[in-house]
N, C-alpha and C positions, 0 to 999 in steps of 0.2 A: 696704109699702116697695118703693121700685123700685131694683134694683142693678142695674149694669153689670157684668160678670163679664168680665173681661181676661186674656189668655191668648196665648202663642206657643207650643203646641205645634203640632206639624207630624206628629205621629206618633200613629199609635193603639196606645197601649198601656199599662202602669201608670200613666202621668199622666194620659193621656185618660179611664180609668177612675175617675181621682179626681176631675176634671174634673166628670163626668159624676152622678159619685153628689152633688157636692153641688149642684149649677145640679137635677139632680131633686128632693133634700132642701128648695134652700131654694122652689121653686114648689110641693111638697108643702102646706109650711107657710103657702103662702095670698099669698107675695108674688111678686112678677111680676120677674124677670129676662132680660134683653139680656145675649146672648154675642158680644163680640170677638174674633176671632180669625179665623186661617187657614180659608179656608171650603174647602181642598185635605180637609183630614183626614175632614172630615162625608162624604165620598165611598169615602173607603177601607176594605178589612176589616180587623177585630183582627189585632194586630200589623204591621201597612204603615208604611212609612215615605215622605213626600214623595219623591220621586226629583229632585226637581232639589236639595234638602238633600243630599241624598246624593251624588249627582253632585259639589256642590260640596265637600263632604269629600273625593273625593278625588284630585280633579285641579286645583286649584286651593292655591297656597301657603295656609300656617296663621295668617299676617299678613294676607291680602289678605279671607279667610274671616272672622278675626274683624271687622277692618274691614265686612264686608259684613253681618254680625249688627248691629254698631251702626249703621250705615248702613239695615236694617229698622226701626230705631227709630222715622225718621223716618215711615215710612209708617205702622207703630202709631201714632204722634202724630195723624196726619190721619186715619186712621181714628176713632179713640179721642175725638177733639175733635167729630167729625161727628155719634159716637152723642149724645156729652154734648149739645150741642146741639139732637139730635133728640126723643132722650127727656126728656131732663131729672132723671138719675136722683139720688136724694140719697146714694147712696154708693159705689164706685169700690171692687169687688175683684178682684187682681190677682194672678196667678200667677206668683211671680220666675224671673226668666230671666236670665245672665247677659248685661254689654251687651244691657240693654234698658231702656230709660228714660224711655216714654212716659208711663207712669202719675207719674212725677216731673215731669214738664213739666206734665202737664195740674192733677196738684195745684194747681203753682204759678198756672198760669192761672185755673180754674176755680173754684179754691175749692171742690171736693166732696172728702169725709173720703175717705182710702185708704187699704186694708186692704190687706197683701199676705202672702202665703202662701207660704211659706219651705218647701221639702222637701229641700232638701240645701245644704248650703256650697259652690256648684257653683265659683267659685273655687279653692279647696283639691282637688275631685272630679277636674276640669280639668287641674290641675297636677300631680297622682297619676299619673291614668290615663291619658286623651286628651293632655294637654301642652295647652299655653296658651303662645303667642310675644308676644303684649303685655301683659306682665303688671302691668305700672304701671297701665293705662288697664283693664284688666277688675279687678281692685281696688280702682279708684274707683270705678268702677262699681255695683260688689254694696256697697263705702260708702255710696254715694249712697242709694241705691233703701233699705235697710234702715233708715238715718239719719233718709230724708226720709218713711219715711212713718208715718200719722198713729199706725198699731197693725201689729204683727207676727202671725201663728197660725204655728207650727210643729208639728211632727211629734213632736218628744221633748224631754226636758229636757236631753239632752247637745247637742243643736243647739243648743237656747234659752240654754246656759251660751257656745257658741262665737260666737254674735250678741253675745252679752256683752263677749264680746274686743275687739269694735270698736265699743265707746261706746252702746250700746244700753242703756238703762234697763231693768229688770225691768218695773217697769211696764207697758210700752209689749209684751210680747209674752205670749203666753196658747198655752199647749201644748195642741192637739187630736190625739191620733194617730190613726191611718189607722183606718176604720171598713169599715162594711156596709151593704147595703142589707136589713133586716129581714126584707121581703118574700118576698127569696128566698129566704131560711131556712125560711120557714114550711113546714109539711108535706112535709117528707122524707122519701122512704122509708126504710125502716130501712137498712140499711150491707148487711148481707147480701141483701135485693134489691138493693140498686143494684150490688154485685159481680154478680150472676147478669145482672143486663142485661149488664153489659161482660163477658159470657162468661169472669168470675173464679171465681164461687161456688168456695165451700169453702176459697180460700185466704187466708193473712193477705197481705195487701197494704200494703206500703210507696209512700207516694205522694210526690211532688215539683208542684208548679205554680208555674210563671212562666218566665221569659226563664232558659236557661241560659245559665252563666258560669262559666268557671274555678276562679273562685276561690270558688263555693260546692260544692266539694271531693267533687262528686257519685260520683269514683271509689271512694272508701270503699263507698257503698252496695254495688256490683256486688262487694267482700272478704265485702260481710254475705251477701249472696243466697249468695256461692259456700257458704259453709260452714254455713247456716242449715237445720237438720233437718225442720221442718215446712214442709207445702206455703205456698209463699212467692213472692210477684209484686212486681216494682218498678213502678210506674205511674206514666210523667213524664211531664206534662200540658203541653206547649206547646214552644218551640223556643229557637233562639242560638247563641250561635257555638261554647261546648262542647258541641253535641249530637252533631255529625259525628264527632268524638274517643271518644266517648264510647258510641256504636255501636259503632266500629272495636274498644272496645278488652271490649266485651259479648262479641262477635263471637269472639275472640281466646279468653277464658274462659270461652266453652260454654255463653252464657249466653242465647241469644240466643230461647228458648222459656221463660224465667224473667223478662222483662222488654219491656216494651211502651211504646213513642215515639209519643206521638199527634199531633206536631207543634203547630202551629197549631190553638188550638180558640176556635170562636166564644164569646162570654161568656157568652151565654143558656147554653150546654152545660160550661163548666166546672164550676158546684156540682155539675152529678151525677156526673163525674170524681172530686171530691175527697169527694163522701157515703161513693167505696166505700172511701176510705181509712181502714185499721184504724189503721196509724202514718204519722202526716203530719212528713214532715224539712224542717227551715229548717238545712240544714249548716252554711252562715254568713252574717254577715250587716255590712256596713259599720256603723260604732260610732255612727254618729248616724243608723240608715235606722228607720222606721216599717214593715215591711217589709205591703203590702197581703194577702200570700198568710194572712202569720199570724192576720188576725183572719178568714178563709174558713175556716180549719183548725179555728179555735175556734166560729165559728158552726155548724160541720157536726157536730161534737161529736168532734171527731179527738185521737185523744192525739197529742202535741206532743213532738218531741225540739227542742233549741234549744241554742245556743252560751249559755253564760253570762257575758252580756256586759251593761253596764251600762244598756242601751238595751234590750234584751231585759227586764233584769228591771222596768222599767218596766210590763211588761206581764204577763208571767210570774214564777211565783213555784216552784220543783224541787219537786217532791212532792207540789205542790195542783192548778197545773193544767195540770202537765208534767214532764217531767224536762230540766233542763239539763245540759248536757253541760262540762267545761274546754275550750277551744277548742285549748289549747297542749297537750293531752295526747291525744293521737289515741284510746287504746284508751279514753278514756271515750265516746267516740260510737258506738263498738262494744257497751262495758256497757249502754249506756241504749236501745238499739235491742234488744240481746238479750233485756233485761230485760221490756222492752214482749211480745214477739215471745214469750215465755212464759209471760206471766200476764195473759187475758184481763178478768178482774178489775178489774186494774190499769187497763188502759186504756183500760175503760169508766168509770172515776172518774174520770180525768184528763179526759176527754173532757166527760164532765157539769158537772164545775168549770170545764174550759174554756166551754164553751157559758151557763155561769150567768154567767160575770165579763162576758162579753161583756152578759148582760141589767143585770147588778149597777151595770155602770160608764157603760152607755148609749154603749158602742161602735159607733156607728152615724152616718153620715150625716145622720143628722138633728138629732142628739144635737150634734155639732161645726153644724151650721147657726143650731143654736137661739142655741151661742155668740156665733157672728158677726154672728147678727143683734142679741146684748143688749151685745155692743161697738159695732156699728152706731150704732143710737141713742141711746147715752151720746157719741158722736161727734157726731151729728147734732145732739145736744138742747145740747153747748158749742159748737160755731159758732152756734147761735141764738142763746142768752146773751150770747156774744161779741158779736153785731150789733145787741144790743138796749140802747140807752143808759140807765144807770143813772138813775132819773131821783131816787134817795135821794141820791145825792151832789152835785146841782145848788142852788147856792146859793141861798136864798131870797129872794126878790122883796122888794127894802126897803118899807116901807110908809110 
C-alpha cells in the first residue's frame, strides 16, 4: 500500500516521537510511505521547537496568530495536492491539527480515503490552557476535519466518547493508544547495571521522563526523597518550564546531592535512563492523554505509580501491574511510592506484569499500524465498489 502521512508539527517532541514510531511501523510492514510536513523539524534536535512558531507566539496578537495557523492551511493544501498528484497514494493519513484543513480539501478533491489521528480535543486543550480568541471558527474547525473524515484512531476511549459529543458515529473511530517500538526493549541490561552506569548503583531510584509541567505535581516527590530512610535518588530525565522551580526549590530542601536534572536527552539515550528506574511516576496526567512515557515505563519493566483516573485505567489495572494512586487525596501517592520503596518483591511483580501487558495487548507501533492499515483497505476496497457499476441491477435486454 502507498500512504501519504500528513502532519504539521513543527516541534520535535512527544508528537514527533509518535510521528516517527509509526511512518517506521507502517514501512516495517512492507508498505511504502510519503511524509508531508514541515521539512524545519527533520533538522532539529529532540525537544527544539521551530523559532519562527515561537516567535510568533509571542509577539504577535492571539487573533492575528490563529488567523495565520489557518492561513498555513492553505500552503498544506498545495503541498498536500502536489504529493497526491505525484505519488498517487491510495490512502491519506493525517495528524489533526487545529485550524488545519488540508486533508479536508483534498478529500473533497481527490477522492483518496482519510484517516485522521486524533491525540487530544486541542479545542477544549486551547481554551483550558493557552486560550483561543476565535473561538467560533477553531470550532468549526476541529467540526469539520473529525466529521469529514473517512475514519477517526484515537488515543483512549474517554477521547473517543468526547469525538462522540459532536456527531461522530462509533463506527467511524477505533481507539489505538500510544505504543513502542519493540526493538528497543529488546536486550536490556538488568536495572542494577544500568544504575551502576549512571553512577546510582545500590540506590532505589524514583524516575520521571518527559516534558515538565506544573501541573504533574512533581514537588510531592522531593516530600518523598526528604523523608525516605533508604538510599534513594530521584532521576528526571528531560526538561520544561517546571524544571527551573523545581531545582530552585531541591535547592532550598538539601536535596540537591539526592536528585539528578538531565535536561534534554536524545531519544536513542532515554530507555537506558528509564532501565535504571526502580519506581517509574506518572504524577498526573490530563483525563483523555495516552501518556507516551507510560508504555516506556512498562516496556522497561518499571513498577508504575499512576493517578486513578479513567484513562489510566484503560491501561492499568492497581495491584497487577501498578498501583494507582486517588489523585484528590494527596497522601495516597505518598502510600504507594512508600510502599513500592519497601518491598522490592513488590515491584518486581508489578514490573514483569507491566512488561507482559505491554506483549499481552500488542502495545507497540506496529500493533496500531497493522490497525490502520486493515481500516485502510476496508476503505480503499468501498470506493472501489462504489465506482464499480452494479451490473445485477441493469435491466435486461428485451428480446
Amino acid at each position: 500500500m502507498k500512504i501519504l502521512y500528513h502532519h504539521r508539527v513543527a516541534s520535535k517532541d512527544g508528537q514527533y516521537v509518535h510521528i516517527e514510531g509509526m511512518v517506521c511501523a507502517l514501512r516495517k510492514l512492507g508498505h511504502e510511505v510519503i511524509v508531508v510536513g514541515p521539512e524545519l523539524v527533520k533538522k532539529q534536535n529532540f525537544g527544539g521547537e521551530s523559532g519562527w512558531v515561537g516567535w510568533m507566539k509571542r509577539w504577535i496578537p492571539r487573533s492575528l496568530y490563529e488567523l495565520a495557523e489557518l492561513g498555513y492551511s492553505l500552503l498544506g493544501y498545495f503541498r498536500l495536492s502536489a504529493a497526491i498528484r505525484e505519488h498517487h497514494p491510495e490512502v491519506v493519513y493525517e495528524r489533526y491539527n487545529l485550524l488545519f484543513l488540508p486533508g479536508l480539501w483534498v478529500r473533497r478533491r481527490y477522492r483518496v480515503p482519510w484517516i485522521v489521528e486524533v491525540n487530544a480535543p486541542l479545542f477544549d486543550e486551547r481554551c483550558a490552557h493557552g486560550g483561543i480568541k476565535l473561538k467560533r471558527l477553531a470550532r468549526w474547525s476541529e467540526r469539520s476535519v473529525w466529521r469529514g473524515a473517512d475514519h477517526l484512531f484515537t488515543v483512549t476511549h474517554v477521547l473517543a466518547a468526547r469525538i462522540a459529543q459532536d456527531g461522530v458515529a462509533a463506527r467511524r473511530v477505533t481507539v489505538t493508544p500510544n505504543g513502542i517500538q519493540s526493538e528497543v526493549f529488546e536486550h536490556l541490561p538488568s536495572r542494577e547495571e544500568a544504575k551502576t552506569r549512571l553512577g546510582l548503583g545500590g540506590r532505589t531510584i524514583l524516575g520521571f521522563a518527559g516534558f515538565v509541567r506544573e501541573w504533574h505535581g512533581l514537588e510531592r516527590v522531593l516530600e518523598i526523597m526528604q523523608r525516605m530512610c533508604i538510599p534513594s535518588h530521584f532521576l528526571l530525565v528531560g526538561d520544561g518550564p517546571a524544571r527551573a522551580a523545581l531545582e530552585m526549590h531541591a535547592h532550598e530542601m538539601g536535596l540537591d546531592a539526592s536528585i539528578t536534572f538531565t535536561g534534554v536527552v536524545a531519544r536513542t539515550q532515554v530507555v537506558g535512563f528509564i532501565n535504571a528506574f526502580d519506581i517509574a511516576l506518572q504524577p498526573d496526567v490530563v483525563a483523555y492523554a495516552s501518556p507516551l512515557k507510560l508504555f516506556e515505563y512498562m516496556a522497561a519493566g518499571c513498577a508504575i505509580v499512576a493517578p486513578d483516573r479513567p484513562n489510566i485505567r484503560e491501561i492499568l489495572t492497581h495491584d497487577v501491574n501498578a498501583l494507582l494512586f486517588d489523585p484528590d487525596q494527596r497522601d495516597t501517592f505518598f502510600a504507594c511510592v512508600d510502599k513500592l520503596g519497601a518491598d522490592a518483591a513488590l515491584r518486581q511483580r508489578l514490573g514483569e506484569a507491566a512488561s507482559a501487558t505491554i506483549r499481552e495487548r500488542g502495545l507497540t507501533w506496529e500493533g496500531n499500524a497493522m490497525q490502520v492499515l486493515t481500516c485502510a483497505q476496508a476503505l480503499i476496497d468501498r470506493d472501489a465498489a462504489a465506482q464499480t457499476p452494479d451490473v445485477s441491477r441493469r435491466s435486461e435486454p428485451r428480446g
